[in-house]
BALOBA-1460 file (C-alpha; in Angstrom, 3 decimals):
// residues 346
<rec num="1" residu="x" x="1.404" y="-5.734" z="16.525"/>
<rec num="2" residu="x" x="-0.427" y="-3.035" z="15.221"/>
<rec num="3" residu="x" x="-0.545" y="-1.226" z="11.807"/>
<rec num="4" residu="x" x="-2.032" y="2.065" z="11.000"/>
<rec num="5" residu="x" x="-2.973" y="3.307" z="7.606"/>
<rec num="6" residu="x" x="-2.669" y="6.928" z="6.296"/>
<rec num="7" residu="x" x="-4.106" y="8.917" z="3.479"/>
<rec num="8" residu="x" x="-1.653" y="12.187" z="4.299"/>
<rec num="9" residu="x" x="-3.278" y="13.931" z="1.461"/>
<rec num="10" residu="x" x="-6.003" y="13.006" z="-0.813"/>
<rec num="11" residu="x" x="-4.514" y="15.394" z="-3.802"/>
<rec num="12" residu="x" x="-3.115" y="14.013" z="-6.700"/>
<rec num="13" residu="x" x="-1.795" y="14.789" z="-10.290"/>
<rec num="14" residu="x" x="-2.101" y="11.599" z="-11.591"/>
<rec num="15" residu="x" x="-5.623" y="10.022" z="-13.414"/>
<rec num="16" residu="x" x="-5.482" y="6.307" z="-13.168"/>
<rec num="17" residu="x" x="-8.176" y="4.403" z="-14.193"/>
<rec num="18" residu="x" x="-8.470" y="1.847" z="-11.245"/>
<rec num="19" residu="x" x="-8.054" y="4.366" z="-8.823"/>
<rec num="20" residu="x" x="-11.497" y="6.204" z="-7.639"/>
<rec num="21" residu="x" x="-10.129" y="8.823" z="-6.235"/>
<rec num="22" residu="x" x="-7.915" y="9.680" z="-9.026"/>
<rec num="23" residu="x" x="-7.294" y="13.346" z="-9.895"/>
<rec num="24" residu="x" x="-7.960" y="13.866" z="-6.116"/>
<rec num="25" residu="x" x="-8.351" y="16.823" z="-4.808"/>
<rec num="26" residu="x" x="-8.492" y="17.981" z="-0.646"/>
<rec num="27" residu="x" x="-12.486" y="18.211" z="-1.004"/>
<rec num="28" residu="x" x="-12.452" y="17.477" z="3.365"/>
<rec num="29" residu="x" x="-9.476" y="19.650" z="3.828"/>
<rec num="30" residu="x" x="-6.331" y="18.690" z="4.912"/>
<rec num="31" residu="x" x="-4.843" y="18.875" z="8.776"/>
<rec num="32" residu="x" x="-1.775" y="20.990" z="9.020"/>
<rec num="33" residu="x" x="2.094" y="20.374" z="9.870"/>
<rec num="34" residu="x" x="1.233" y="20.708" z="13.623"/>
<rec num="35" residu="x" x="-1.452" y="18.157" z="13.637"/>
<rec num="36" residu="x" x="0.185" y="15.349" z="11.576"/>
<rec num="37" residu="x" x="3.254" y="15.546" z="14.074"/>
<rec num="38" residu="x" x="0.884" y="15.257" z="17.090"/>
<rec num="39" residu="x" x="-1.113" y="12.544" z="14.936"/>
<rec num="40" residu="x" x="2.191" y="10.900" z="15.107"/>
<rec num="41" residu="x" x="2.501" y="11.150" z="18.914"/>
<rec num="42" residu="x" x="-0.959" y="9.820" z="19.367"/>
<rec num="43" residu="x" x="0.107" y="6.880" z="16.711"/>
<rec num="44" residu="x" x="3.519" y="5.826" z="19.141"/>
<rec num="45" residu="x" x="1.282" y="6.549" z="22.521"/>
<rec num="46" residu="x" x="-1.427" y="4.011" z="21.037"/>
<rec num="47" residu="x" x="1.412" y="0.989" z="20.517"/>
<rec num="48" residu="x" x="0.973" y="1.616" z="16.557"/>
<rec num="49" residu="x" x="4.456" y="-0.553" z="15.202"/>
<rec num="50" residu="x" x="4.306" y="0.620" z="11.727"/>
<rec num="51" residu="x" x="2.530" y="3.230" z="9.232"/>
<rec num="52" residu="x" x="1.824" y="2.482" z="6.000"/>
<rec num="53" residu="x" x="1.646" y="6.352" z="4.755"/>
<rec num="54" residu="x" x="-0.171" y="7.259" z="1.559"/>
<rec num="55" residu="x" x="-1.059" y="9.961" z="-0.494"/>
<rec num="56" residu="x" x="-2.746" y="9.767" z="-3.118"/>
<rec num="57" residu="x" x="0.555" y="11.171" z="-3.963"/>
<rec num="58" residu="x" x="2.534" y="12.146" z="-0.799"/>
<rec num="59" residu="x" x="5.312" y="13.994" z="-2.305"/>
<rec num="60" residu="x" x="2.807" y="17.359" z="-3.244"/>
<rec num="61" residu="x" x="3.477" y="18.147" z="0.317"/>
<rec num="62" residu="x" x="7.155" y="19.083" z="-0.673"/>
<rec num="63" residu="x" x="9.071" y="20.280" z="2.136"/>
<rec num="64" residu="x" x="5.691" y="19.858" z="4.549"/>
<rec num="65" residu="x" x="6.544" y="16.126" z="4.214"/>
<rec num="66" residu="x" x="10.088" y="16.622" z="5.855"/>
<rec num="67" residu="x" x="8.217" y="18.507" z="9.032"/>
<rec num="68" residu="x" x="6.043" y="16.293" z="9.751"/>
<rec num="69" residu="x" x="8.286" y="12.830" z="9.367"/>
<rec num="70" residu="x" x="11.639" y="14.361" z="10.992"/>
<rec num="71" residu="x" x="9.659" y="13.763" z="14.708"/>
<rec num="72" residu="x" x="8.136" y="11.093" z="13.886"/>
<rec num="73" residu="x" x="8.817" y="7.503" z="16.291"/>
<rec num="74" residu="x" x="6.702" y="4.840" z="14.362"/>
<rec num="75" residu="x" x="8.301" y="3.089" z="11.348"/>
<rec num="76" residu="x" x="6.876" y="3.480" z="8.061"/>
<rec num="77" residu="x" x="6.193" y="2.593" z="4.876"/>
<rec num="78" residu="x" x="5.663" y="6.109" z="2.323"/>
<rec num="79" residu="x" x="4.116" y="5.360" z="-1.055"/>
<rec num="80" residu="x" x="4.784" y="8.011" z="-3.942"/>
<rec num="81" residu="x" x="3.896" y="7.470" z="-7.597"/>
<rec num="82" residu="x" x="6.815" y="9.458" z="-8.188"/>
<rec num="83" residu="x" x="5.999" y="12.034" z="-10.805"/>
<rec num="84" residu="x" x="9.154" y="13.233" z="-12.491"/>
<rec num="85" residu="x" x="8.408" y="16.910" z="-11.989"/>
<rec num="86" residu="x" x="8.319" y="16.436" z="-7.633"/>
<rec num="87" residu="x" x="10.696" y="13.235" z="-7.574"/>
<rec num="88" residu="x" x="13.698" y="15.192" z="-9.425"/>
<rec num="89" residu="x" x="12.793" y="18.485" z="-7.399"/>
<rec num="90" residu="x" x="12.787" y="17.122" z="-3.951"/>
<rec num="91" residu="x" x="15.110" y="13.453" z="-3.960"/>
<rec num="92" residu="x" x="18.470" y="14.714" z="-3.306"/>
<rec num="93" residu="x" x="16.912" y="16.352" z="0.108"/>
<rec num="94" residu="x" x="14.270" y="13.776" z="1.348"/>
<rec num="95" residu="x" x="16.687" y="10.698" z="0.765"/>
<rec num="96" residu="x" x="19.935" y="12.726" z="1.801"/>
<rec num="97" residu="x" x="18.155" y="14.058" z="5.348"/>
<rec num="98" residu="x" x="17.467" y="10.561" z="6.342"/>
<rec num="99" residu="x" x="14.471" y="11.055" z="7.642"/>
<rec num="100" residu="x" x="12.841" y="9.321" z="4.700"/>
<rec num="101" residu="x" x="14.511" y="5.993" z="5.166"/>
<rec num="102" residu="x" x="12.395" y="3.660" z="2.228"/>
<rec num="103" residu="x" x="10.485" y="4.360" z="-1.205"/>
<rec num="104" residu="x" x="7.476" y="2.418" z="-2.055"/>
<rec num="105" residu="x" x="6.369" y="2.651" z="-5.961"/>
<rec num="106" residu="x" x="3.125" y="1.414" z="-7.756"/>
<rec num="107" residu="x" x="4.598" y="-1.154" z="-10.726"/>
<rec num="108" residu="x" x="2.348" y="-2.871" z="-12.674"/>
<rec num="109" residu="x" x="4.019" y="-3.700" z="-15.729"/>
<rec num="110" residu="x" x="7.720" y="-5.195" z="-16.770"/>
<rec num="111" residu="x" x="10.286" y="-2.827" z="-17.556"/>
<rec num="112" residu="x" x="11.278" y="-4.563" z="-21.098"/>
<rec num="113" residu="x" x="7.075" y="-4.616" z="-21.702"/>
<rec num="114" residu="x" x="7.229" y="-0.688" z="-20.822"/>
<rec num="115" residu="x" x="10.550" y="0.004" z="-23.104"/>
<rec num="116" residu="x" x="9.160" y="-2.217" z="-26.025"/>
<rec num="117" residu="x" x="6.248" y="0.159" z="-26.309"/>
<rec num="118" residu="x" x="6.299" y="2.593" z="-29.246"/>
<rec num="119" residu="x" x="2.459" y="4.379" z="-28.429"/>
<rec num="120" residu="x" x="1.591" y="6.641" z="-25.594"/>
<rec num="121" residu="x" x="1.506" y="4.991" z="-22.623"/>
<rec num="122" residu="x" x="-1.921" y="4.307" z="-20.901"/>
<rec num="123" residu="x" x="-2.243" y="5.936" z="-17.136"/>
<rec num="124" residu="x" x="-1.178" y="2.658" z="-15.437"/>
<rec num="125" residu="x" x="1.823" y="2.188" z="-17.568"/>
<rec num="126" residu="x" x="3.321" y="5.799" z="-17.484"/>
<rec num="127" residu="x" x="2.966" y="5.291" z="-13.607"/>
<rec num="128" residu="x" x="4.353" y="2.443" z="-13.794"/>
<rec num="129" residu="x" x="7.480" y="3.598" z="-16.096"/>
<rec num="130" residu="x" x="8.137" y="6.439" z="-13.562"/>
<rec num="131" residu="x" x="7.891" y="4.302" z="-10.963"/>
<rec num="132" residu="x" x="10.804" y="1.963" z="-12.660"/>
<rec num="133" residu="x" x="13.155" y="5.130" z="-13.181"/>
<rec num="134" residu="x" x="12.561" y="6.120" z="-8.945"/>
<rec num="135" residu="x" x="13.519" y="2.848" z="-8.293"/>
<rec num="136" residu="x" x="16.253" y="2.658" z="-10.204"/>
<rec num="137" residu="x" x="17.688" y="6.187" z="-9.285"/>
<rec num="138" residu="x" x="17.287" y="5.448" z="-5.941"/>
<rec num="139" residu="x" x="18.784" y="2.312" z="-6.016"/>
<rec num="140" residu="x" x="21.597" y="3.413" z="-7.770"/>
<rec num="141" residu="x" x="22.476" y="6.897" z="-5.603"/>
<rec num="142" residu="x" x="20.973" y="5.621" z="-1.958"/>
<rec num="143" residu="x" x="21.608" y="1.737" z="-2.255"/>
<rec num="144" residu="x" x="20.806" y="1.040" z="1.247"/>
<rec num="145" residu="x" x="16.863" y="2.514" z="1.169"/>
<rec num="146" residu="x" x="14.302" y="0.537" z="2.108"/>
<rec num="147" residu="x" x="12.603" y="-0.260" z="-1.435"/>
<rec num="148" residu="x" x="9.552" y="-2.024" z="-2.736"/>
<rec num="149" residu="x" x="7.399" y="-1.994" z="-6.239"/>
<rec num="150" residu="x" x="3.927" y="-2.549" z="-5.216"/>
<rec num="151" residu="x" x="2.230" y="-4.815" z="-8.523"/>
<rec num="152" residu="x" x="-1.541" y="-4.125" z="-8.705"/>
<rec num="153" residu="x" x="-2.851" y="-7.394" z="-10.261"/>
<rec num="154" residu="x" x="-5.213" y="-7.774" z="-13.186"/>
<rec num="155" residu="x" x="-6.289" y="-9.464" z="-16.327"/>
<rec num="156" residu="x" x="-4.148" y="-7.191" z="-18.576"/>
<rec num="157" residu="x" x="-0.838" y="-7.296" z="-16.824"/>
<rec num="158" residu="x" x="-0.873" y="-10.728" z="-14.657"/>
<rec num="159" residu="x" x="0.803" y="-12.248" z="-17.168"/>
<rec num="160" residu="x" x="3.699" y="-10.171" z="-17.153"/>
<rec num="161" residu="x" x="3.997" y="-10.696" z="-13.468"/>
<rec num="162" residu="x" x="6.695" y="-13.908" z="-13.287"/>
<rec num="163" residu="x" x="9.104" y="-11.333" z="-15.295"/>
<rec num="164" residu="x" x="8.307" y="-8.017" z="-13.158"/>
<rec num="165" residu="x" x="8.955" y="-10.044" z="-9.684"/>
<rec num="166" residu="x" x="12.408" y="-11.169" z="-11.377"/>
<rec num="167" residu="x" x="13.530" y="-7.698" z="-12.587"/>
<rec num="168" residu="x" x="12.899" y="-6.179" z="-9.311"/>
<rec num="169" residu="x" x="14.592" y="-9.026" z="-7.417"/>
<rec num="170" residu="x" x="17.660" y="-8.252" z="-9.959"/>
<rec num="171" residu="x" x="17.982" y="-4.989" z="-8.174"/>
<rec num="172" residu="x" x="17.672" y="-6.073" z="-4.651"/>
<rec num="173" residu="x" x="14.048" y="-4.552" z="-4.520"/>
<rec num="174" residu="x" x="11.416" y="-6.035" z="-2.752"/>
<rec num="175" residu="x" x="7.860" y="-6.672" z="-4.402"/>
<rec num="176" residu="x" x="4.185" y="-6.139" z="-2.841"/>
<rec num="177" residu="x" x="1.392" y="-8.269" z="-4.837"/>
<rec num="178" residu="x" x="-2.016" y="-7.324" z="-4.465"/>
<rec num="179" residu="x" x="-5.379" y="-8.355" z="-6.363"/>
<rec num="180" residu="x" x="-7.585" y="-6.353" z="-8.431"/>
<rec num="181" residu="x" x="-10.498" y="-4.668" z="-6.692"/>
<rec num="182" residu="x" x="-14.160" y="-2.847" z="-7.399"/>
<rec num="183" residu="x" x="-16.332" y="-1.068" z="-5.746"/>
<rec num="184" residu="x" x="-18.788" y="-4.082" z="-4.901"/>
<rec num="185" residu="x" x="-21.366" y="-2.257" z="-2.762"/>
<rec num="186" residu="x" x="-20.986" y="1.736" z="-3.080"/>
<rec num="187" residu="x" x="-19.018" y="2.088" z="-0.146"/>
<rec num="188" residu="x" x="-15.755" y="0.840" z="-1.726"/>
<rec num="189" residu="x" x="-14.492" y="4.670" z="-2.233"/>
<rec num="190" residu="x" x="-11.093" y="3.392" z="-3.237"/>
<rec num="191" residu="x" x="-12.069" y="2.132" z="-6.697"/>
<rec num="192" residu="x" x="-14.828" y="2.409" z="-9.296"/>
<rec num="193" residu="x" x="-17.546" y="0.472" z="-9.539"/>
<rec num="194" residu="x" x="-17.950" y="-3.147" z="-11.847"/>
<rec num="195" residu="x" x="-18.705" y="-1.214" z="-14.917"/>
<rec num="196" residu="x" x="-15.674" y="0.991" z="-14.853"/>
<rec num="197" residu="x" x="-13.117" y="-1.816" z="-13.930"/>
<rec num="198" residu="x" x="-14.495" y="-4.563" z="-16.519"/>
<rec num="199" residu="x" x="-11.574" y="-4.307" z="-18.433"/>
<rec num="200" residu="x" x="-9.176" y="-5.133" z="-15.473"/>
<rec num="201" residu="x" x="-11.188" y="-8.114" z="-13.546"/>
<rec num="202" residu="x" x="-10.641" y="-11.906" z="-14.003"/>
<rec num="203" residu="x" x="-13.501" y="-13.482" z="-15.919"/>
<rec num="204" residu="x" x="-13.913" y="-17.301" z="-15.090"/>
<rec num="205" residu="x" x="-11.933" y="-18.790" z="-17.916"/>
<rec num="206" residu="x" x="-9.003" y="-16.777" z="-16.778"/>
<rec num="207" residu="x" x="-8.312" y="-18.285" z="-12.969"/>
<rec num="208" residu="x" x="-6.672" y="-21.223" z="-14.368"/>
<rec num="209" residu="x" x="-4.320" y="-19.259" z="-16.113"/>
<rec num="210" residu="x" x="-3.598" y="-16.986" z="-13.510"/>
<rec num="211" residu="x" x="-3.399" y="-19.953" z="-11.147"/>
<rec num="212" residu="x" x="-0.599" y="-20.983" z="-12.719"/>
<rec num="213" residu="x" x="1.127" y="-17.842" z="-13.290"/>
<rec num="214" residu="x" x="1.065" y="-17.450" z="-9.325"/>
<rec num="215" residu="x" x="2.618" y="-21.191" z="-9.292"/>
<rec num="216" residu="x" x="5.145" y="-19.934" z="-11.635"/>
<rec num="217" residu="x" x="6.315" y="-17.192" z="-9.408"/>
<rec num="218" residu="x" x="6.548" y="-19.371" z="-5.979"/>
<rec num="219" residu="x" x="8.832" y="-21.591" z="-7.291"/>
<rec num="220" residu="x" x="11.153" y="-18.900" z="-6.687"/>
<rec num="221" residu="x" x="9.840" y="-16.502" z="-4.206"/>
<rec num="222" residu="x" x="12.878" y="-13.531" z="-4.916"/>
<rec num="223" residu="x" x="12.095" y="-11.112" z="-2.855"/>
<rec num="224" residu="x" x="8.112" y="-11.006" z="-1.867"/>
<rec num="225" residu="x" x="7.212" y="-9.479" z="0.381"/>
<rec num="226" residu="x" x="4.816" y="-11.905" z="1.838"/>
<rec num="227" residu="x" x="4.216" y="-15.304" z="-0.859"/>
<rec num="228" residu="x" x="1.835" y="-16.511" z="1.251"/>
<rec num="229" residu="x" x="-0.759" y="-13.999" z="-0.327"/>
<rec num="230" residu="x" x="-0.175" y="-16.427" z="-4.043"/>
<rec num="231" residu="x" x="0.205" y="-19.651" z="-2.593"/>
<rec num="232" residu="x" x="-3.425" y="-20.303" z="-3.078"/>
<rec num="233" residu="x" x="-5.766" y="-23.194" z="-5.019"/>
<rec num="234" residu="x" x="-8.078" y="-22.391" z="-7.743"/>
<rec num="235" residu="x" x="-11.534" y="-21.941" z="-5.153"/>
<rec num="236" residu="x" x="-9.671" y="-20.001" z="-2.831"/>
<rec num="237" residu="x" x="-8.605" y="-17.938" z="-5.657"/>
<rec num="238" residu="x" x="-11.825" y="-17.665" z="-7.159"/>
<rec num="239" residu="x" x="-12.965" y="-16.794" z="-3.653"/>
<rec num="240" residu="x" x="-9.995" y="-14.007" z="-3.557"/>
<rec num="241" residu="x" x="-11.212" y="-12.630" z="-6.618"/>
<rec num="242" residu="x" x="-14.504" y="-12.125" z="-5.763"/>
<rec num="243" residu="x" x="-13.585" y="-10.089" z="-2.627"/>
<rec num="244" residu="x" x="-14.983" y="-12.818" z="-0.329"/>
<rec num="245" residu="x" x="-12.080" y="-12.824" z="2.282"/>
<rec num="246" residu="x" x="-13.248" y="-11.138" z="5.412"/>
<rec num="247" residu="x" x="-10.916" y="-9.365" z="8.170"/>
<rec num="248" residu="x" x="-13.643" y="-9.941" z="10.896"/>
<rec num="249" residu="x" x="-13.862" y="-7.048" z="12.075"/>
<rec num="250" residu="x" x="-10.280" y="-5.603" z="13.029"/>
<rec num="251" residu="x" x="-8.216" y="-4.792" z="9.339"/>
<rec num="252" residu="x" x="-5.102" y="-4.375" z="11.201"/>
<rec num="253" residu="x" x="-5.160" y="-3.274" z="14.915"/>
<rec num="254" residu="x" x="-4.414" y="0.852" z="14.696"/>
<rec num="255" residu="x" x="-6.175" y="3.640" z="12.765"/>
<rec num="256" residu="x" x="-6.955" y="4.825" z="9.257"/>
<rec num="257" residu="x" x="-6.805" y="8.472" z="9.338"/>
<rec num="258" residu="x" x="-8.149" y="10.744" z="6.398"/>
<rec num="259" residu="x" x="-6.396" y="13.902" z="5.225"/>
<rec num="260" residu="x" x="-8.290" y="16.100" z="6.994"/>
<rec num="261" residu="x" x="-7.960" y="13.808" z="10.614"/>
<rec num="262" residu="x" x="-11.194" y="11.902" z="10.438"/>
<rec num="263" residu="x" x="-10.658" y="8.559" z="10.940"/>
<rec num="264" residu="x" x="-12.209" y="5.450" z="8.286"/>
<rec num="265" residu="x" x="-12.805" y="1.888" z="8.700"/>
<rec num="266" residu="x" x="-9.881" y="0.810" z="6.442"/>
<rec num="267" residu="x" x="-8.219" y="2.339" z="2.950"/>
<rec num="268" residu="x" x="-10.816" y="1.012" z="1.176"/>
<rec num="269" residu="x" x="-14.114" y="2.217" z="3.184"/>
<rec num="270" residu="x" x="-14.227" y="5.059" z="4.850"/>
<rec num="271" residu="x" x="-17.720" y="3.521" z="6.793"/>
<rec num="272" residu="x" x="-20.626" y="5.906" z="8.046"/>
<rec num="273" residu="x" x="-19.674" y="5.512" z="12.227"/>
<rec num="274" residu="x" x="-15.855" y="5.876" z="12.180"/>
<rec num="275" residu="x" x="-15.273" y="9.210" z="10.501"/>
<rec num="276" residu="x" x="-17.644" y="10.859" z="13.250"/>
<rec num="277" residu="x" x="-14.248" y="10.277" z="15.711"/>
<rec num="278" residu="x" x="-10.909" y="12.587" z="14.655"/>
<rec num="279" residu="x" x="-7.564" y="11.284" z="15.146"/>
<rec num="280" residu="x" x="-6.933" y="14.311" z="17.248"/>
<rec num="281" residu="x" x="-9.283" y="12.945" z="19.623"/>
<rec num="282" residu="x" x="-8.088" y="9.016" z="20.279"/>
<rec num="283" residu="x" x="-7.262" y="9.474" z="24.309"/>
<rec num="284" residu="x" x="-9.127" y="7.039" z="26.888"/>
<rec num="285" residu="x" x="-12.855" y="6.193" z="25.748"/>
<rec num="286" residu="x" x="-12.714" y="7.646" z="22.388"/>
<rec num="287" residu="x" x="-9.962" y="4.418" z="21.689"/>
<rec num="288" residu="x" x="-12.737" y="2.151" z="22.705"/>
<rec num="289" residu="x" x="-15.755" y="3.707" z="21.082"/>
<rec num="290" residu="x" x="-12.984" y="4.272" z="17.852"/>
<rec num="291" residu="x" x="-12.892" y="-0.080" z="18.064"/>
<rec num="292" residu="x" x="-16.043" y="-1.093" z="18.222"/>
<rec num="293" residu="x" x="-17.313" y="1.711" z="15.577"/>
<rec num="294" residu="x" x="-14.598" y="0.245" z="13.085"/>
<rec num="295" residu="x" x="-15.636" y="-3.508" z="13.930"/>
<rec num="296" residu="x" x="-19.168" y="-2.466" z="12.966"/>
<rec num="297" residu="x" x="-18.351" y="-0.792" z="10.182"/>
<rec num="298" residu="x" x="-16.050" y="-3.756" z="8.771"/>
<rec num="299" residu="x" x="-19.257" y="-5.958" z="9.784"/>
<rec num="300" residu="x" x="-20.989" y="-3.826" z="7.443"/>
<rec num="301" residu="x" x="-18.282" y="-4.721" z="4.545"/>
<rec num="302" residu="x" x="-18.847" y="-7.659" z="2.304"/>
<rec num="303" residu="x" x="-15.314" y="-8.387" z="2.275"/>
<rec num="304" residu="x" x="-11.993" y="-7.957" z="0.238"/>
<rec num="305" residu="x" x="-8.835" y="-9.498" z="-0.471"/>
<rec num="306" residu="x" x="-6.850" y="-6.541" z="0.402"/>
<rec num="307" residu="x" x="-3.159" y="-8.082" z="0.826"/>
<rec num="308" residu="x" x="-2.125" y="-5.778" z="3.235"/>
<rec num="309" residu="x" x="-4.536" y="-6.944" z="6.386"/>
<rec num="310" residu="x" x="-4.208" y="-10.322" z="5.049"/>
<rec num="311" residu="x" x="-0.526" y="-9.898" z="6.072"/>
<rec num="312" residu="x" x="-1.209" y="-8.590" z="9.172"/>
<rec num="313" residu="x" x="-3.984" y="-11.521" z="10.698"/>
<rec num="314" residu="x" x="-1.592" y="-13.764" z="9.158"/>
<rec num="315" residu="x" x="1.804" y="-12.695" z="11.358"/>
<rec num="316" residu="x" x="-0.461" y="-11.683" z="14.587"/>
<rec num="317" residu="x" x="-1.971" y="-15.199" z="14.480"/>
<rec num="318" residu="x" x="1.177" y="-17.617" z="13.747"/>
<rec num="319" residu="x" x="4.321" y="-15.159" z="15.051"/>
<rec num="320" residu="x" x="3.454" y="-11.359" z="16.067"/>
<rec num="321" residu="x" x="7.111" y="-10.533" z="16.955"/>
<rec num="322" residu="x" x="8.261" y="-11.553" z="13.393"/>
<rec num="323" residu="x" x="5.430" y="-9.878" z="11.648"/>
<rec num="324" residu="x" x="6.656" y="-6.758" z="13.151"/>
<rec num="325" residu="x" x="9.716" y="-6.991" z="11.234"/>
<rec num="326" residu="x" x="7.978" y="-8.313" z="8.240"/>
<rec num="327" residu="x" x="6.462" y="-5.001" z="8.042"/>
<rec num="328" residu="x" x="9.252" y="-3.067" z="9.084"/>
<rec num="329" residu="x" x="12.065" y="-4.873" z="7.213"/>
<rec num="330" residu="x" x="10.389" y="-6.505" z="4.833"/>
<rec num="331" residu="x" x="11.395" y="-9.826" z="6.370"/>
<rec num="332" residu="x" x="9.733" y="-13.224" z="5.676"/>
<rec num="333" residu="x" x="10.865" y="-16.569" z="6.492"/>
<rec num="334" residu="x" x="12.163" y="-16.823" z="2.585"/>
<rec num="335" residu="x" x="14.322" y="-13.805" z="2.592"/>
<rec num="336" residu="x" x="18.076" y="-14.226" z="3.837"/>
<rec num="337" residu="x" x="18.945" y="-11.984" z="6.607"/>
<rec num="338" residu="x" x="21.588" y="-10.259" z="4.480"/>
<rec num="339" residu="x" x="18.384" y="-9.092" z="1.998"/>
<rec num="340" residu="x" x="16.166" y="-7.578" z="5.376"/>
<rec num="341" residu="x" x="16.557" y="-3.820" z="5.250"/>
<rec num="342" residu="x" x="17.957" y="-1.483" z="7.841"/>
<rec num="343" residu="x" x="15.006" y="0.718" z="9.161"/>
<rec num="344" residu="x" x="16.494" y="3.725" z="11.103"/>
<rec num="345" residu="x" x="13.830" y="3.533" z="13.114"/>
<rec num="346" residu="x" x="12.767" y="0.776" z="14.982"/>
């Protein structure tokens, strides 16, 4: 098994507060049609098994996004925080061309929380809210897609999270938990630093509380996309929480490529030796001079608990076949075969 991870374009309308690259804008340039669809060659041609695609928000590519999928061989995950002004203009054609076969939104809060709100909504929450109504359009007009809400947790919404797991299971949606983050030693480019996020991290007196709110959730695991990630006691949690959890060296087997084809050491560090190597170049040595300048630059990392290469050490240690379709299907042993989705392309 192994994943790749891909920031298409770094450009986004949206200006969240955990996000550090929010309001992004293509300050490296962006490669063009031709070059993603090679990238995607040199992606199948490497053994990569699945593509978690990103943006910041993918769908500002518009019809671009259609080129450079429709060749693509390597199944794939594509994230959009699904502004209503691109998701209305282009979902009839990107869902009915089947070449976009799943939809992956950020949801961080509860659908009754967001309609019981009577204020503005706050960044995270009017993401969140579109988020809801691209799930549920999707799930209404293409049923059979591939869907997930991804939950960003944190002290102000974890709370909610036992009800947003449960409304998304209602629909037949899958959900993606992941723990807060900051940038811990200025090479974090993902998210601001400890002084920006205070709002959003655990303080000590919350971990039992959240302890049990993960507790709450496993005793029915709906449709998670991988439990394991909760099913954790209060000083591994603490230990989570304080980014402490280390991937050793190899986040998850294949690439992370920058907009502009420069490769990073994961989505969270872009590292100072791996973007001197360009995606365009990965053929014979570069692949092994691409490895070990990604294990040194993850040596260089003080550690995360990113839930995504979690996943993938996880499945390649205790069943590599099945984590391929955990990533691919969104299997797990919990989920009835009738729930796994049907990726076109496998």
């Amino acid at each position: 098994m192994k994943n790749a991870f891909t920031y298409i374009t770094r450009a986004c309308p949206r200006d969240c507060d955990y996000c550090n690259i929010k309001s992004g804008k293509e300050s490296r340039g962006r490669m063009s049609v031709e070059d993603w669809v090679t990238t995607n060659y040199i992606l199948k041609n490497m053994g990569v098994t699945f593509n978690l695609i990103l943006g910041n928000e993918t769908w500002l590519l518009g019809h671009k996004l259609l080129d450079i999928l429709k060749l693509n061989e390597v199944p794939f995950a594509l994230y959009t925080t699904a502004p209503p002004s691109l998701f209305e203009k282009y979902r009839d054609e990107f869902f009915g061309s089947g070449v976009i076969d799943n939809l992956t939104c950020g949801i961080d809060y509860s659908f009754k929380y967001l309609q019981s709100i009577t204020r503005k909504f706050t960044t995270t929450e009017q993401k969140s809210w579109d988020g809801w109504q691209a799930l549920k359009w999707a799930k209404e007009h293409y049923p059979n897609l591939d869907m997930q809400g991804n939950i960003t947790v944190y002290r102000e919404n974890y709370l909610q999270l036992p009800m947003l797991v449960q409304e998304l299971a209602e629909l037949d949606i899958f959900e993606g938990v992941n723990l807060i983050h900051w940038n811990k030693d200025g090479q974090y480019d993902f998210f601001p630093g400890r002084d920006v996020m205070e709002k959003y991290l655990f303080r000590d007196h919350d971990i039992d509380s959240l302890h049990n709110v993960f507790k709450r959730v496993l005793r029915n695991y709906h449709l998670l996309h991988h439990p394991e990630v909760l099913d954790l006691d209060i000083p591994t949690l603490k230990f989570m929480l304080d980014m402490k959890w280390h991937c050793e060296g190899d986040p998850y087997g294949g690439p992370t490529i920058d907009s502009d084809g420069s490769l990073r050491c994961c989505g969270y560090r872009r590292g100072t030796r791996t973007p001197k190597i360009h995606i365009l170049d990965m053929v014979g040595k570069k692949i092994e001079q691409w490895e070990e300048a990604v294990h040194a630059d993850a040596m260089d990392c003080p550690g995360c608990s990113w839930s995504f290469p979690r996943m993938f050490k996880h499945w390649n240690a205790t069943d590599e076949p099945f984590g391929r379709d955990v990533f691919t299907k969104h299997a797990g042993r919990h989920v009835p075969d009738d729930k796994l989705s049907e990726r076109k392309i496998e």
